[in-house]
C-alpha positions in Angstrom: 12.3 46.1 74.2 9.9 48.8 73.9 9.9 51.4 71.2 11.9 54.1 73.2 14.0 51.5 74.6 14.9 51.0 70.9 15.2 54.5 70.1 17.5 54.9 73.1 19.9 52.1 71.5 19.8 53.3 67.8 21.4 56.7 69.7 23.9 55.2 71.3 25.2 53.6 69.1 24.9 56.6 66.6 26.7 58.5 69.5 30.4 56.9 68.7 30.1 57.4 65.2 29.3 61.4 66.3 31.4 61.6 68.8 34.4 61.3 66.2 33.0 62.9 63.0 35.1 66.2 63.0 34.3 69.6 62.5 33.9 69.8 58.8 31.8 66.1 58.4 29.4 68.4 62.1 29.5 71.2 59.7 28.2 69.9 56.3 25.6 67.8 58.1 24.4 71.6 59.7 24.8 73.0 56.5 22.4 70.1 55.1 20.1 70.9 57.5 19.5 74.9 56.6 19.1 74.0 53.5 16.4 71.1 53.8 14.5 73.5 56.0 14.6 76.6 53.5 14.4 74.7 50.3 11.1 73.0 52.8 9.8 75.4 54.7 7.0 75.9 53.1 5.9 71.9 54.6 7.1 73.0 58.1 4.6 75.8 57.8 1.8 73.7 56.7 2.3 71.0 59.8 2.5 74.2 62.0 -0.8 75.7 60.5 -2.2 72.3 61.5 -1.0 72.9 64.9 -2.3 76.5 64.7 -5.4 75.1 64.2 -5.7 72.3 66.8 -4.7 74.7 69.6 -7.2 77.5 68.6 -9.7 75.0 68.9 -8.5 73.8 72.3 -8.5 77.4 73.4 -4.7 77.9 73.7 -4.2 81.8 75.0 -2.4 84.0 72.8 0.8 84.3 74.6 1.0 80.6 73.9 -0.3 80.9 70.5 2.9 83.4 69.4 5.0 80.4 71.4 4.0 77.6 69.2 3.9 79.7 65.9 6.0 79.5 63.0 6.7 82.5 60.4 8.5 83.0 57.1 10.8 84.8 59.5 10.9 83.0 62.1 12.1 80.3 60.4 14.5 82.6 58.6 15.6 83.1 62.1 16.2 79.5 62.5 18.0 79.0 59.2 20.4 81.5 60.2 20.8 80.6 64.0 21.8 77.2 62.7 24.6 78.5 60.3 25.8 81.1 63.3 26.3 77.3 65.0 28.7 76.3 62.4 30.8 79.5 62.3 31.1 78.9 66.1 34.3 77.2 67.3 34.2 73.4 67.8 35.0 72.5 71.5 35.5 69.0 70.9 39.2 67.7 70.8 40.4 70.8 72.9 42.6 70.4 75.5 42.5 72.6 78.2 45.1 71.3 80.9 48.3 69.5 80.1 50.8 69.3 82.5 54.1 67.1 83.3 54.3 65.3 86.5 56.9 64.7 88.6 56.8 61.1 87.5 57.2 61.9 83.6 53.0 61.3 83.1 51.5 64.2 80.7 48.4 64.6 81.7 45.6 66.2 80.2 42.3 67.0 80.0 40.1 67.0 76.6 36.8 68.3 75.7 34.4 65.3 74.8 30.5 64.9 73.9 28.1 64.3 77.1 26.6 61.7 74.7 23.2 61.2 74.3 21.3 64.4 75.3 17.2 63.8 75.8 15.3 67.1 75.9 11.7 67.2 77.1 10.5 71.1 75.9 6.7 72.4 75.6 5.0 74.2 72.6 8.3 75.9 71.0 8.6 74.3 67.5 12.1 75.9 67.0 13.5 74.4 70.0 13.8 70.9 67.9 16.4 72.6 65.5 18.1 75.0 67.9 19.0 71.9 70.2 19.4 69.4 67.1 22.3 72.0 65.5 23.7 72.5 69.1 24.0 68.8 70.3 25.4 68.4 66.3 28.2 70.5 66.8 29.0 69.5 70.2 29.1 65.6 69.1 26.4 65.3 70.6 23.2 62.5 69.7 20.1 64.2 70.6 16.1 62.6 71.8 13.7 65.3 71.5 10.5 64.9 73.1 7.8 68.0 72.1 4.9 68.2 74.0 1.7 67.5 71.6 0.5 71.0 70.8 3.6 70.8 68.1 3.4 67.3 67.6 3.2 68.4 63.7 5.8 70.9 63.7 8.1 68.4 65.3 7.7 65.5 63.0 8.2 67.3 60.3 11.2 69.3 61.3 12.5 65.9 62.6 11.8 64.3 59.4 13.8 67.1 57.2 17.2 66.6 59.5 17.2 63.4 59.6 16.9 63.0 55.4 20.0 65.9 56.1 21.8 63.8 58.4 21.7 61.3 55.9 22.6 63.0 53.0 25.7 64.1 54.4 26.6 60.6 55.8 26.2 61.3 59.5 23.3 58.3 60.8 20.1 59.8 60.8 19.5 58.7 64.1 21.7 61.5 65.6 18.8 63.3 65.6 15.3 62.0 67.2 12.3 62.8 68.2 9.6 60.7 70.7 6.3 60.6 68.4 4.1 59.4 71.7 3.4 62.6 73.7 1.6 60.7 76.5 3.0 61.5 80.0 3.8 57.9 80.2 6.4 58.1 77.6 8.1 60.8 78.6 8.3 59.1 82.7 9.8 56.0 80.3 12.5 58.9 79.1 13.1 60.1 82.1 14.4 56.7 83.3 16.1 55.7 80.1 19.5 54.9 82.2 21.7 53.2 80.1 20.9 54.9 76.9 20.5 58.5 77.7 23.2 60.6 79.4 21.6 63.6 80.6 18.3 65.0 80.8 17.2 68.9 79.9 13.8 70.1 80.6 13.1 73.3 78.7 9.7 74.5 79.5 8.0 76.6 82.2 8.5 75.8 86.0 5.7 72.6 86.5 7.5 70.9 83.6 11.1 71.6 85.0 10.4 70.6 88.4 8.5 67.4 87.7 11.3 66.4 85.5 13.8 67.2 88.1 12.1 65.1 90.8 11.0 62.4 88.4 13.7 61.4 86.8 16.1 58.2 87.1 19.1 60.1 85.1 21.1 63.5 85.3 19.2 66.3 84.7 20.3 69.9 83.9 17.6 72.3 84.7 16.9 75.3 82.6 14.2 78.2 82.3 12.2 78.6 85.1 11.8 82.3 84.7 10.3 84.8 87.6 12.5 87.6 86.2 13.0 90.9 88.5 13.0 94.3 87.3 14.2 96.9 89.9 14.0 100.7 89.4 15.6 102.7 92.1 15.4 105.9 93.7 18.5 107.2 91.2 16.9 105.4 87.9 16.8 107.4 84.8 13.1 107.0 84.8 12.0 107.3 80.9 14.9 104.4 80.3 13.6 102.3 83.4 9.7 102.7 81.9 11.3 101.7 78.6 13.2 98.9 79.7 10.2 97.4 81.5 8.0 97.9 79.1 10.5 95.9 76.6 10.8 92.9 79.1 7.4 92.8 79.8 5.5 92.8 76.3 8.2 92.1 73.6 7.5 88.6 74.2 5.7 88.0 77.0 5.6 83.5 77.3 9.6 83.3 77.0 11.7 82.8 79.7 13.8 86.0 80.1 10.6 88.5 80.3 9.9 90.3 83.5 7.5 89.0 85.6 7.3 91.1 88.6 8.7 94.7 89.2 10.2 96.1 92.1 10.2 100.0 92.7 11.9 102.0 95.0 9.2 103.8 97.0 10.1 107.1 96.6 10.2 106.9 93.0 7.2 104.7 92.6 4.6 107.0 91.8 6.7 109.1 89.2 8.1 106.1 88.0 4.5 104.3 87.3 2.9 107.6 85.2 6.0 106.8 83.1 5.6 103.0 82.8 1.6 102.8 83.1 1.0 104.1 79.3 3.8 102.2 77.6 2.0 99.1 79.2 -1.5 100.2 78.4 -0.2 99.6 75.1 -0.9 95.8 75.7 -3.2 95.9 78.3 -1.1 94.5 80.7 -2.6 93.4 83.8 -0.6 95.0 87.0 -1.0 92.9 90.4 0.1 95.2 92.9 1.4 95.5 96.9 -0.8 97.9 98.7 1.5 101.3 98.2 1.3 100.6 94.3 -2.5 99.9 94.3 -2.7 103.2 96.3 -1.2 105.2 93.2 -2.3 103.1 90.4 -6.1 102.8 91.9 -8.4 101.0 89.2 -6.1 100.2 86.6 -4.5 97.6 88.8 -5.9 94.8 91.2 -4.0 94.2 94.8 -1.6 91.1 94.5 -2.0 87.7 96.3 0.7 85.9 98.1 1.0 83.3 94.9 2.4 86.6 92.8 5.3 87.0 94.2 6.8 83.6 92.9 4.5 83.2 89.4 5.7 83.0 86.2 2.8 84.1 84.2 4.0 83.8 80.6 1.0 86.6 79.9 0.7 90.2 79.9 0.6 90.2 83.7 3.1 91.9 85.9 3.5 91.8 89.9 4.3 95.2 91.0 5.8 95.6 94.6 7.5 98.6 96.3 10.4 98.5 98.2 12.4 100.5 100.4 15.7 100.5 99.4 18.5 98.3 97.7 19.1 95.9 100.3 15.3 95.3 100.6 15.2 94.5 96.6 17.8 91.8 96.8 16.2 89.9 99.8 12.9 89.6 97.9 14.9 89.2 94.7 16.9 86.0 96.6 14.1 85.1 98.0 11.5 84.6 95.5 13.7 84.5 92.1 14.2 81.6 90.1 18.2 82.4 89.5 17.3 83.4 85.9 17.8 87.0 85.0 17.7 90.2 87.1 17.6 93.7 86.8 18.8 96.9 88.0 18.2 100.2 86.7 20.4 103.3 88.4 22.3 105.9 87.7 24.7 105.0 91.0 27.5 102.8 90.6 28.2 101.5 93.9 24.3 100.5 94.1 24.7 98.8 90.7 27.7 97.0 92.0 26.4 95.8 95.3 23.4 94.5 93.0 25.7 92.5 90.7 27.7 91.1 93.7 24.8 90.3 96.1 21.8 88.8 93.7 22.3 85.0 93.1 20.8 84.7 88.8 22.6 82.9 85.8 22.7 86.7 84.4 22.4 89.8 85.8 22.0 93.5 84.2 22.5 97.2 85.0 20.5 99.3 82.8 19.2 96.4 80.2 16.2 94.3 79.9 16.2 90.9 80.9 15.3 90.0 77.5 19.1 89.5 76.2 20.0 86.2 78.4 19.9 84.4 75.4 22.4 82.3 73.5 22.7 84.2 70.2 22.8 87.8 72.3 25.3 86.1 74.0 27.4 85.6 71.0 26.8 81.7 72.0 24.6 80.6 69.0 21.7 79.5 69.5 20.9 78.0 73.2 19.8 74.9 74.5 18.5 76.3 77.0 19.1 78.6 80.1 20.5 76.6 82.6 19.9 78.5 86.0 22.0 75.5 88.3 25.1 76.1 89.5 26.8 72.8 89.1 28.5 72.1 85.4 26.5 75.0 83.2 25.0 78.0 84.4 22.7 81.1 81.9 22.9 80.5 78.2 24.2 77.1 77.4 25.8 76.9 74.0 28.5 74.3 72.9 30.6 74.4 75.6 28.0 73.9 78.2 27.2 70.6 76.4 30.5 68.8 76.6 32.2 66.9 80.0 36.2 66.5 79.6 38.6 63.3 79.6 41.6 62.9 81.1 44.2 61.6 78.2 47.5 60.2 79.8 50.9 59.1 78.2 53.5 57.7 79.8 56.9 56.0 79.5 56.0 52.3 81.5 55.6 54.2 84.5 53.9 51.8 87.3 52.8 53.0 90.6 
Protein backbone atom coordinates (compact mmCIF):
# COMPACT_ATOMS: atom_id res chain seq x y z
CA UNK A 1 0.00 0.00 0.00
CA UNK A 2 1.49 3.20 -0.88
CA UNK A 3 1.49 6.29 1.31
CA UNK A 4 -1.64 7.97 -0.21
CA UNK A 5 -3.18 4.65 -0.45
CA UNK A 6 -2.85 4.80 3.37
CA UNK A 7 -3.88 8.14 3.75
CA UNK A 8 -7.00 7.39 1.70
CA UNK A 9 -7.89 4.50 4.35
CA UNK A 10 -7.05 6.49 7.60
CA UNK A 11 -10.02 8.93 5.96
CA UNK A 12 -12.33 6.56 5.46
CA UNK A 13 -12.45 5.14 8.25
CA UNK A 14 -12.35 8.60 10.02
CA UNK A 15 -15.34 9.39 7.67
CA UNK A 16 -18.03 7.17 9.85
CA UNK A 17 -16.89 8.51 13.02
CA UNK A 18 -17.67 12.16 11.17
CA UNK A 19 -20.35 11.34 9.60
CA UNK A 20 -22.26 10.91 13.06
CA UNK A 21 -20.50 13.40 15.29
CA UNK A 22 -23.34 16.05 15.60
CA UNK A 23 -23.50 19.66 15.42
CA UNK A 24 -22.14 20.65 18.68
CA UNK A 25 -18.98 17.77 18.75
CA UNK A 26 -18.54 19.73 14.26
CA UNK A 27 -18.80 22.91 16.15
CA UNK A 28 -16.28 22.71 19.07
CA UNK A 29 -13.81 20.92 16.73
CA UNK A 30 -14.23 24.42 14.34
CA UNK A 31 -14.10 26.40 17.33
CA UNK A 32 -10.64 24.49 18.17
CA UNK A 33 -9.56 25.26 15.03
CA UNK A 34 -9.90 29.38 15.17
CA UNK A 35 -8.33 29.30 18.04
CA UNK A 36 -5.12 27.17 17.26
CA UNK A 37 -4.76 29.43 14.19
CA UNK A 38 -5.07 32.89 16.20
CA UNK A 39 -3.32 31.81 19.37
CA UNK A 40 -0.53 30.41 16.15
CA UNK A 41 -0.60 32.59 13.63
CA UNK A 42 2.26 34.10 14.05
CA UNK A 43 3.91 30.24 12.83
CA UNK A 44 1.57 30.23 9.85
CA UNK A 45 3.11 33.56 8.88
CA UNK A 46 6.55 32.40 9.27
CA UNK A 47 6.02 29.08 6.90
CA UNK A 48 4.21 31.65 4.48
CA UNK A 49 7.19 34.14 4.56
CA UNK A 50 9.23 31.06 3.58
CA UNK A 51 6.97 30.63 0.72
CA UNK A 52 7.15 34.39 0.07
CA UNK A 53 10.48 33.89 -0.34
CA UNK A 54 10.85 30.71 -2.57
CA UNK A 55 8.40 32.15 -5.15
CA UNK A 56 10.15 35.55 -5.41
CA UNK A 57 13.13 33.81 -6.18
CA UNK A 58 11.41 31.59 -8.84
CA UNK A 59 9.95 34.81 -10.27
CA UNK A 60 6.30 34.28 -9.31
CA UNK A 61 4.33 37.57 -10.85
CA UNK A 62 2.70 39.76 -8.49
CA UNK A 63 -0.87 38.81 -9.12
CA UNK A 64 0.26 35.43 -7.89
CA UNK A 65 2.38 36.81 -5.21
CA UNK A 66 -0.97 38.60 -3.43
CA UNK A 67 -2.64 34.87 -4.22
CA UNK A 68 -0.17 32.91 -2.13
CA UNK A 69 0.22 35.69 0.63
CA UNK A 70 -0.84 35.55 4.04
CA UNK A 71 -1.61 38.83 6.35
CA UNK A 72 -2.41 39.61 10.01
CA UNK A 73 -5.67 40.26 8.29
CA UNK A 74 -6.06 37.96 6.13
CA UNK A 75 -5.85 35.47 8.45
CA UNK A 76 -8.15 37.49 10.65
CA UNK A 77 -10.35 36.94 7.74
CA UNK A 78 -9.93 33.26 7.94
CA UNK A 79 -10.45 33.08 11.77
CA UNK A 80 -13.66 34.72 11.31
CA UNK A 81 -14.94 32.88 8.00
CA UNK A 82 -14.39 29.74 10.01
CA UNK A 83 -16.63 30.84 13.00
CA UNK A 84 -19.34 32.32 10.28
CA UNK A 85 -19.19 28.27 9.38
CA UNK A 86 -20.32 27.29 12.76
CA UNK A 87 -23.16 29.85 13.16
CA UNK A 88 -24.43 28.43 9.76
CA UNK A 89 -27.16 25.79 9.97
CA UNK A 90 -26.12 22.10 9.92
CA UNK A 91 -27.60 20.25 6.85
CA UNK A 92 -26.89 16.90 8.01
CA UNK A 93 -29.81 14.81 9.50
CA UNK A 94 -32.42 17.06 7.62
CA UNK A 95 -35.12 15.59 5.95
CA UNK A 96 -36.46 17.17 3.19
CA UNK A 97 -39.15 14.66 1.69
CA UNK A 98 -41.38 12.40 3.75
CA UNK A 99 -44.29 11.05 2.36
CA UNK A 100 -46.80 8.04 3.06
CA UNK A 101 -47.43 5.57 0.32
CA UNK A 102 -50.26 4.00 -0.71
CA UNK A 103 -48.70 0.82 0.80
CA UNK A 104 -48.20 2.31 4.50
CA UNK A 105 -44.10 2.91 3.56
CA UNK A 106 -42.90 6.44 4.94
CA UNK A 107 -40.47 7.42 2.90
CA UNK A 108 -37.96 9.94 3.18
CA UNK A 109 -35.10 11.50 2.10
CA UNK A 110 -32.09 12.69 4.51
CA UNK A 111 -29.22 14.95 4.03
CA UNK A 112 -25.96 12.87 4.50
CA UNK A 113 -22.02 13.64 4.11
CA UNK A 114 -20.56 12.87 0.37
CA UNK A 115 -17.75 11.26 2.40
CA UNK A 116 -14.30 11.72 1.72
CA UNK A 117 -13.82 15.03 -0.29
CA UNK A 118 -10.07 15.35 -2.05
CA UNK A 119 -9.40 18.87 -3.25
CA UNK A 120 -6.52 19.53 -5.61
CA UNK A 121 -6.17 23.77 -5.34
CA UNK A 122 -2.99 25.95 -6.53
CA UNK A 123 -1.17 28.75 -4.56
CA UNK A 124 -4.19 29.95 -2.15
CA UNK A 125 -2.96 29.12 1.42
CA UNK A 126 -6.47 29.82 2.88
CA UNK A 127 -8.12 27.49 0.76
CA UNK A 128 -6.78 24.56 3.24
CA UNK A 129 -8.97 26.09 6.11
CA UNK A 130 -11.90 27.38 4.12
CA UNK A 131 -12.47 23.72 2.73
CA UNK A 132 -11.27 21.98 6.04
CA UNK A 133 -14.12 24.10 8.19
CA UNK A 134 -16.59 23.45 5.22
CA UNK A 135 -16.13 19.65 4.72
CA UNK A 136 -16.16 19.72 8.98
CA UNK A 137 -19.42 20.96 9.20
CA UNK A 138 -20.87 19.14 6.40
CA UNK A 139 -19.49 15.64 8.00
CA UNK A 140 -17.42 15.64 5.73
CA UNK A 141 -13.43 13.96 5.83
CA UNK A 142 -11.31 16.11 3.72
CA UNK A 143 -7.54 15.28 1.47
CA UNK A 144 -6.07 18.48 0.52
CA UNK A 145 -3.50 18.54 -1.97
CA UNK A 146 -1.66 22.31 -2.34
CA UNK A 147 0.32 22.74 -5.10
CA UNK A 148 4.17 23.44 -3.90
CA UNK A 149 4.40 27.13 -4.01
CA UNK A 150 2.42 26.79 -0.42
CA UNK A 151 3.82 23.63 0.45
CA UNK A 152 4.85 25.57 3.86
CA UNK A 153 1.75 27.35 4.44
CA UNK A 154 -0.10 24.12 4.00
CA UNK A 155 1.81 21.98 6.43
CA UNK A 156 1.55 24.09 8.92
CA UNK A 157 -2.04 25.04 8.66
CA UNK A 158 -2.63 21.19 8.34
CA UNK A 159 -0.58 20.64 11.32
CA UNK A 160 -2.58 23.25 13.71
CA UNK A 161 -6.21 21.46 12.75
CA UNK A 162 -5.27 18.46 13.08
CA UNK A 163 -3.69 19.02 16.99
CA UNK A 164 -7.56 20.83 17.00
CA UNK A 165 -9.20 17.96 15.70
CA UNK A 166 -7.70 16.13 18.35
CA UNK A 167 -8.11 18.20 21.13
CA UNK A 168 -11.74 18.22 20.71
CA UNK A 169 -11.93 14.37 20.16
CA UNK A 170 -12.78 14.36 16.49
CA UNK A 171 -9.68 11.85 14.68
CA UNK A 172 -7.23 14.07 13.35
CA UNK A 173 -7.28 12.47 10.21
CA UNK A 174 -10.57 14.22 9.27
CA UNK A 175 -8.44 16.66 8.07
CA UNK A 176 -5.29 15.87 5.55
CA UNK A 177 -3.12 17.16 3.45
CA UNK A 178 -0.76 15.21 0.46
CA UNK A 179 2.95 16.42 1.55
CA UNK A 180 4.31 15.09 -2.14
CA UNK A 181 3.42 17.87 -4.65
CA UNK A 182 4.86 15.88 -7.60
CA UNK A 183 2.34 15.56 -10.48
CA UNK A 184 2.55 11.91 -9.96
CA UNK A 185 0.93 12.08 -6.69
CA UNK A 186 -1.74 13.99 -7.41
CA UNK A 187 -2.57 11.50 -10.90
CA UNK A 188 -2.38 8.69 -7.78
CA UNK A 189 -5.36 11.06 -6.13
CA UNK A 190 -7.12 11.35 -8.90
CA UNK A 191 -7.69 7.64 -9.08
CA UNK A 192 -7.96 6.93 -5.43
CA UNK A 193 -11.39 4.97 -6.10
CA UNK A 194 -12.36 3.31 -3.21
CA UNK A 195 -11.15 5.77 -0.71
CA UNK A 196 -12.11 9.07 -2.01
CA UNK A 197 -15.70 10.07 -2.93
CA UNK A 198 -15.46 13.01 -5.04
CA UNK A 199 -12.90 15.05 -6.51
CA UNK A 200 -12.81 19.20 -6.52
CA UNK A 201 -10.19 21.02 -8.47
CA UNK A 202 -10.01 24.64 -7.37
CA UNK A 203 -7.50 26.44 -9.48
CA UNK A 204 -7.33 28.18 -12.83
CA UNK A 205 -8.65 26.57 -16.06
CA UNK A 206 -5.32 24.08 -17.08
CA UNK A 207 -5.59 22.64 -13.56
CA UNK A 208 -9.52 22.14 -13.68
CA UNK A 209 -9.60 20.60 -17.02
CA UNK A 210 -6.67 18.19 -16.60
CA UNK A 211 -8.32 17.11 -13.43
CA UNK A 212 -11.62 16.67 -15.08
CA UNK A 213 -10.27 14.52 -17.97
CA UNK A 214 -7.71 12.76 -15.75
CA UNK A 215 -9.37 11.47 -13.20
CA UNK A 216 -10.78 7.86 -12.23
CA UNK A 217 -13.43 9.32 -9.62
CA UNK A 218 -16.29 12.02 -9.61
CA UNK A 219 -15.24 15.32 -10.06
CA UNK A 220 -17.10 18.56 -9.32
CA UNK A 221 -15.54 21.36 -11.34
CA UNK A 222 -15.18 24.79 -10.01
CA UNK A 223 -13.48 28.25 -10.99
CA UNK A 224 -12.61 28.50 -14.34
CA UNK A 225 -13.19 32.20 -14.59
CA UNK A 226 -13.38 34.27 -18.09
CA UNK A 227 -15.89 36.74 -16.39
CA UNK A 228 -17.91 39.26 -18.76
CA UNK A 229 -18.60 42.73 -18.13
CA UNK A 230 -21.25 44.29 -20.45
CA UNK A 231 -21.98 48.09 -20.55
CA UNK A 232 -24.85 48.99 -22.78
CA UNK A 233 -26.07 51.78 -24.76
CA UNK A 234 -28.52 52.80 -21.55
CA UNK A 235 -25.59 52.16 -18.77
CA UNK A 236 -25.15 54.77 -16.13
CA UNK A 237 -21.70 55.27 -17.33
CA UNK A 238 -19.67 56.61 -14.15
CA UNK A 239 -21.24 53.36 -12.21
CA UNK A 240 -20.38 51.03 -15.27
CA UNK A 241 -16.50 52.65 -15.28
CA UNK A 242 -16.70 51.94 -11.54
CA UNK A 243 -17.89 48.70 -11.54
CA UNK A 244 -15.30 47.53 -14.00
CA UNK A 245 -12.69 49.03 -12.64
CA UNK A 246 -13.67 47.15 -9.17
CA UNK A 247 -13.81 43.70 -11.00
CA UNK A 248 -10.89 44.17 -12.81
CA UNK A 249 -8.10 45.49 -10.20
CA UNK A 250 -9.62 44.71 -6.69
CA UNK A 251 -8.14 41.41 -7.06
CA UNK A 252 -7.12 40.72 -10.18
CA UNK A 253 -5.81 36.43 -9.87
CA UNK A 254 -9.28 35.31 -8.25
CA UNK A 255 -11.84 33.73 -9.97
CA UNK A 256 -14.73 36.18 -10.06
CA UNK A 257 -12.68 39.31 -11.64
CA UNK A 258 -13.49 40.50 -15.10
CA UNK A 259 -11.55 39.38 -17.73
CA UNK A 260 -12.78 40.74 -20.83
CA UNK A 261 -15.38 43.73 -21.42
CA UNK A 262 -17.96 44.03 -23.73
CA UNK A 263 -19.28 47.58 -24.77
CA UNK A 264 -22.10 48.64 -26.64
CA UNK A 265 -20.75 50.50 -29.66
CA UNK A 266 -22.43 53.47 -29.33
CA UNK A 267 -21.38 54.04 -25.95
CA UNK A 268 -17.95 52.82 -26.35
CA UNK A 269 -16.01 55.79 -26.77
CA UNK A 270 -17.81 57.83 -23.93
CA UNK A 271 -17.75 54.87 -21.92
CA UNK A 272 -13.79 54.15 -22.22
CA UNK A 273 -12.71 58.14 -21.25
CA UNK A 274 -14.68 57.15 -18.12
CA UNK A 275 -13.14 53.64 -17.53
CA UNK A 276 -9.50 54.37 -19.18
CA UNK A 277 -8.23 56.55 -15.99
CA UNK A 278 -9.69 54.43 -13.20
CA UNK A 279 -7.61 51.60 -14.87
CA UNK A 280 -4.57 53.65 -15.43
CA UNK A 281 -4.59 53.46 -11.89
CA UNK A 282 -2.98 49.95 -12.17
CA UNK A 283 -1.69 50.05 -15.39
CA UNK A 284 -3.94 47.68 -16.78
CA UNK A 285 -3.14 46.28 -20.03
CA UNK A 286 -6.29 46.65 -22.50
CA UNK A 287 -6.32 44.07 -25.61
CA UNK A 288 -8.77 45.37 -27.80
CA UNK A 289 -11.16 44.53 -31.18
CA UNK A 290 -10.39 46.96 -33.84
CA UNK A 291 -13.34 49.74 -33.04
CA UNK A 292 -11.85 49.91 -29.35
CA UNK A 293 -8.18 50.15 -30.61
CA UNK A 294 -9.48 52.89 -32.97
CA UNK A 295 -10.57 55.15 -29.82
CA UNK A 296 -8.16 53.94 -27.34
CA UNK A 297 -5.07 54.26 -29.98
CA UNK A 298 -1.62 53.76 -28.01
CA UNK A 299 -2.74 52.99 -24.70
CA UNK A 300 -4.04 49.62 -25.83
CA UNK A 301 -2.64 46.87 -28.19
CA UNK A 302 -5.22 45.00 -30.81
CA UNK A 303 -6.48 41.52 -29.35
CA UNK A 304 -5.56 38.06 -30.76
CA UNK A 305 -8.03 35.32 -31.28
CA UNK A 306 -6.63 33.49 -27.84
CA UNK A 307 -8.24 36.72 -25.83
CA UNK A 308 -11.49 36.16 -26.20
CA UNK A 309 -11.39 32.79 -24.07
CA UNK A 310 -8.23 33.71 -21.49
CA UNK A 311 -8.28 33.99 -18.18
CA UNK A 312 -5.36 36.11 -17.33
CA UNK A 313 -5.32 36.34 -13.61
CA UNK A 314 -3.25 39.81 -14.25
CA UNK A 315 -4.09 43.32 -14.87
CA UNK A 316 -5.03 42.57 -18.46
CA UNK A 317 -8.51 43.11 -19.85
CA UNK A 318 -9.94 42.05 -23.48
CA UNK A 319 -11.98 44.78 -24.67
CA UNK A 320 -14.55 44.08 -27.51
CA UNK A 321 -17.51 46.15 -28.89
CA UNK A 322 -20.65 44.90 -29.64
CA UNK A 323 -23.72 45.92 -31.28
CA UNK A 324 -26.39 45.37 -29.26
CA UNK A 325 -27.84 42.95 -26.40
CA UNK A 326 -28.44 40.00 -28.36
CA UNK A 327 -24.80 40.22 -29.82
CA UNK A 328 -23.33 40.42 -26.05
CA UNK A 329 -24.98 37.12 -24.99
CA UNK A 330 -23.86 35.10 -28.08
CA UNK A 331 -20.21 35.96 -27.41
CA UNK A 332 -20.99 35.77 -23.72
CA UNK A 333 -22.44 31.89 -24.36
CA UNK A 334 -19.98 31.46 -26.52
CA UNK A 335 -16.82 32.12 -25.04
CA UNK A 336 -17.79 32.24 -21.08
CA UNK A 337 -16.78 29.74 -18.71
CA UNK A 338 -20.51 29.71 -16.91
CA UNK A 339 -18.90 31.64 -13.99
CA UNK A 340 -20.13 35.18 -13.46
CA UNK A 341 -21.63 37.74 -15.80
CA UNK A 342 -22.44 41.19 -16.05
CA UNK A 343 -24.84 43.67 -17.13
CA UNK A 344 -24.90 47.14 -16.51
CA UNK A 345 -28.28 49.25 -17.78
CA UNK A 346 -30.61 51.34 -16.83
CA UNK A 347 -33.44 49.29 -19.01
CA UNK A 348 -35.25 46.65 -17.41
CA UNK A 349 -36.43 44.45 -20.06
CA UNK A 350 -32.68 44.43 -21.39
CA UNK A 351 -31.58 43.45 -17.91
CA UNK A 352 -34.18 40.70 -17.86
CA UNK A 353 -33.58 39.26 -21.25
CA UNK A 354 -29.81 39.21 -19.87
CA UNK A 355 -30.65 37.21 -16.77
CA UNK A 356 -32.87 34.81 -18.71
CA UNK A 357 -30.72 34.25 -21.82
CA UNK A 358 -26.85 34.07 -20.42
CA UNK A 359 -26.00 30.47 -19.18
CA UNK A 360 -23.35 31.45 -15.59
CA UNK A 361 -23.57 29.97 -12.02
CA UNK A 362 -24.33 33.81 -11.12
CA UNK A 363 -25.42 36.55 -12.92
CA UNK A 364 -25.62 40.46 -12.08
CA UNK A 365 -27.42 43.73 -13.10
CA UNK A 366 -25.58 46.59 -12.03
CA UNK A 367 -22.74 44.78 -9.64
CA UNK A 368 -19.32 43.51 -10.18
CA UNK A 369 -18.64 40.11 -10.64
CA UNK A 370 -16.57 40.15 -7.66
CA UNK A 371 -19.48 39.14 -5.13
CA UNK A 372 -19.98 35.33 -6.46
CA UNK A 373 -18.52 34.24 -3.40
CA UNK A 374 -19.59 32.09 -0.56
CA UNK A 375 -19.49 34.53 2.40
CA UNK A 376 -21.28 37.46 0.04
CA UNK A 377 -23.50 34.90 -0.49
CA UNK A 378 -24.44 34.56 3.10
CA UNK A 379 -23.01 30.82 2.39
CA UNK A 380 -19.84 30.88 4.62
CA UNK A 381 -17.02 30.47 3.34
CA UNK A 382 -16.82 28.41 -0.17
CA UNK A 383 -15.35 25.44 -1.40
CA UNK A 384 -15.36 26.60 -4.32
CA UNK A 385 -17.42 28.00 -7.29
CA UNK A 386 -18.85 25.17 -8.96
CA UNK A 387 -19.86 26.40 -12.56
CA UNK A 388 -21.60 22.57 -13.57
CA UNK A 389 -24.88 22.08 -13.74
CA UNK A 390 -25.37 18.70 -12.38
CA UNK A 391 -25.60 18.37 -8.28
CA UNK A 392 -24.07 22.13 -7.27
CA UNK A 393 -23.90 25.06 -9.23
CA UNK A 394 -21.94 29.07 -8.07
CA UNK A 395 -20.91 29.22 -4.54
CA UNK A 396 -20.82 25.86 -2.89
CA UNK A 397 -21.29 26.04 0.89
CA UNK A 398 -22.68 23.23 3.17
CA UNK A 399 -25.39 22.17 1.27
CA UNK A 400 -23.62 21.82 -1.98
CA UNK A 401 -21.32 19.21 -0.11
CA UNK A 402 -23.89 16.71 1.09
CA UNK A 403 -25.86 13.77 -1.34
CA UNK A 404 -29.25 12.54 0.49
CA UNK A 405 -30.57 8.96 1.69
CA UNK A 406 -33.58 7.56 1.34
CA UNK A 407 -34.80 6.33 5.10
CA UNK A 408 -37.78 3.86 4.95
CA UNK A 409 -40.07 2.36 7.66
CA UNK A 410 -42.52 0.03 7.26
CA UNK A 411 -44.98 -2.33 8.95
CA UNK A 412 -43.66 -6.01 7.22
CA UNK A 413 -44.72 -4.77 4.09
CA UNK A 414 -43.36 -7.26 1.21
CA UNK A 415 -43.66 -6.54 -2.39
Amino acid sequence: MTALQEQGRLAKAASYTLATAGTARKNAALEAIADILTKRRDEWLAANAEDIAAAKEAGMRPAMLDRLTLTEERIGGIVEAVRQVIALPDPIGKVDKMETRPNGLIIGRRRVPLGVVAIIFEARPNVTVDAAALCLKSGNVCILRGGREAIRSNRKAAELMRTALTSAGLPEDCVSLVQDTSHETANELMHLDGYVDVLIPRGGAGLIRAVAKEAGVPVIRTGEGVCHIYVDSEADLDMAANILYNAKCSRPSVCNAAECLLVQEDAAEAFLQKAVPLLDKHKVELRCDERALAILGDRAVPAAESDWDAEYDDYILAVRTVKDLEEAVDFINAHGTGHSEAIITTNYFKAQRFLDTVDAAAVYVNASTRFTDGGEFGLGAEIGISTQKMHARGPMGLEELTSCKYVIYGEGQVR
